[in-house]
C-alpha positions, 0 to 999 in steps of 0.5 A, spaced: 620 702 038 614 698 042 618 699 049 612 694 052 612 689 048 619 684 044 622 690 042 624 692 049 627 685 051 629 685 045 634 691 046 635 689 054 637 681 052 643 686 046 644 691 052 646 685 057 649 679 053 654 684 048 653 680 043 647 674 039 646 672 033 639 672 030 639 664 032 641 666 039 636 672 039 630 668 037 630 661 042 633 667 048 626 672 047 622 668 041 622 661 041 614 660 040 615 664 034 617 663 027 625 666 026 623 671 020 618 675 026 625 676 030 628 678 024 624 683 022 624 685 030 631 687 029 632 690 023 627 694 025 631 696 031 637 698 027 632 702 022 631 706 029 639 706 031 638 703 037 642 695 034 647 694 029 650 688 026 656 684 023 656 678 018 661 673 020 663 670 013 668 665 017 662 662 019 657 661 014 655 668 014 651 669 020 649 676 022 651 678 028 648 683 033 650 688 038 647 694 040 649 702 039 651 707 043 644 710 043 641 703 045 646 702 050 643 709 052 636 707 052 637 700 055 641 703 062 636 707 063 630 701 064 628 699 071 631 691 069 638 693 067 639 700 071 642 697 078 647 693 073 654 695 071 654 699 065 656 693 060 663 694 055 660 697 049 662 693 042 665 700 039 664 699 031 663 694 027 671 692 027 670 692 034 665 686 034 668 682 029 674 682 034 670 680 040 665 675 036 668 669 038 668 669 046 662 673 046 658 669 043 660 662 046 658 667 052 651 667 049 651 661 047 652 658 055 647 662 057 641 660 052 643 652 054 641 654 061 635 658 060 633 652 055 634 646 060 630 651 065 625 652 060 624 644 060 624 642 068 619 648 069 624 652 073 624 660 073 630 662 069 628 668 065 632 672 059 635 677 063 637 673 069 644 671 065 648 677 067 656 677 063 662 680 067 658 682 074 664 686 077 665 682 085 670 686 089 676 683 093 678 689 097 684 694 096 683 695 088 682 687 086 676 684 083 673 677 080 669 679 074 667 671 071 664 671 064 657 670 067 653 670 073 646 666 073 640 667 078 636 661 078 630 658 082 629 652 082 622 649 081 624 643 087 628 644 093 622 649 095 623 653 090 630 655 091 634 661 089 640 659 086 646 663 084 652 660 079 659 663 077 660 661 069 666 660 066 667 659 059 673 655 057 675 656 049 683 653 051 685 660 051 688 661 057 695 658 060 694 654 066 698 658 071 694 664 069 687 659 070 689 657 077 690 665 079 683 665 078 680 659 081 684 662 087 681 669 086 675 666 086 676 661 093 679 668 096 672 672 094 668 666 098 671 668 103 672 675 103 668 679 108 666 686 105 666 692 110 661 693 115 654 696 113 650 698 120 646 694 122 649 688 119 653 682 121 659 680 119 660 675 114 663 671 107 661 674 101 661 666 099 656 665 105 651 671 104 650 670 096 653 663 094 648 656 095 
């Protein structure tokens, strides 16, 4: 693996959104290039054992990638991803084919936010799309949206921006929709304990614009 260069973010963009297609692959890491160069890079990454793949006949026969337990391994193990929650790893190929439709609709959120950056000129890189980022709630609660976006905005002064992301599939009943929004008002709330030295104040406020 050249672990200076496309092969490493290559892993690390698989490590961190679970699930890609080839497509999603190179407008997320490679738009600039022609598609069989990302092609050959993940192939070339499965030879290595770090990636593997699934073809979804249901939709047109599109490869599906995700990584192996050893790219998961080697992936954690890197500066960029090692203060990030370990992700859930797609188990076997079964695995994958059972997730695929979520994860990818995931995916597929996350590249029309680093597009659109890519176009006003903001900074928005691959790895600043992170799904299901742990956010405790106190005594055992949590909320956990599907993604969390950092974003600078290239007006405003170049601010730094942070957004929960929610993808609705029509999949989830309303009640169990309104327990979640209400999750999420208790976190803007939610005061974390006191660190020394640190004031007091609403997770909303601290982290939220």
């Amino acid at each position: 693996m050249d672990a200076g260069g496309g092969d490493r973010l290559a892993l690390a963009v698989l490590a961190q959104y679970r699930m890609a297609t080839t497509e999603q692959m190179h407008l997320v890491i490679a738009p600039g290039v022609r598609i069989e160069q990302t092609r050959r890079r993940l192939a070339k990454l499965r030879e290595e054992g770090l990636i593997d793949r699934v073809t979804l006949p249901q939709a047109g026969r599109t490869q599906v990638w995700f990584t192996t337990q050893y790219g998961a391994d080697l992936a954690s193990q890197w500066p960029e991803l090692r203060e990030r929650r370990p992700p859930k790893l797609i188990a076997d190929r079964t695995a994958a084919r059972l997730r695929a439709g979520h994860a990818l609709t995931v995916t597929e959120t996350g590249l029309a936010f680093l597009q659109d950056a890519r176009r006003r000129g903001d900074v928005c890189q691959p790895l600043d799309w992170i799904p299901e980022v742990h956010h405790p709630l106190g005594g055992g609660e949590a909320v956990i949206p599907d993604a969390l976006l950092y974003y600078r905005s290239s007006s405003d002064g170049g601010s730094m921006l942070r957004a929960f992301v929610e993808v609705d599939r029509a999949t989830m009943g309303p009640e169990r929709l309104a327990a979640k929004l209400t999750a999420y008002a208790r976190l803007h709330n939610y005061v974390p304990a006191r660190m020394p030295g640190r004031p007091r104040t609403a997770y909303g406020q601290q982290s939220l614009e």
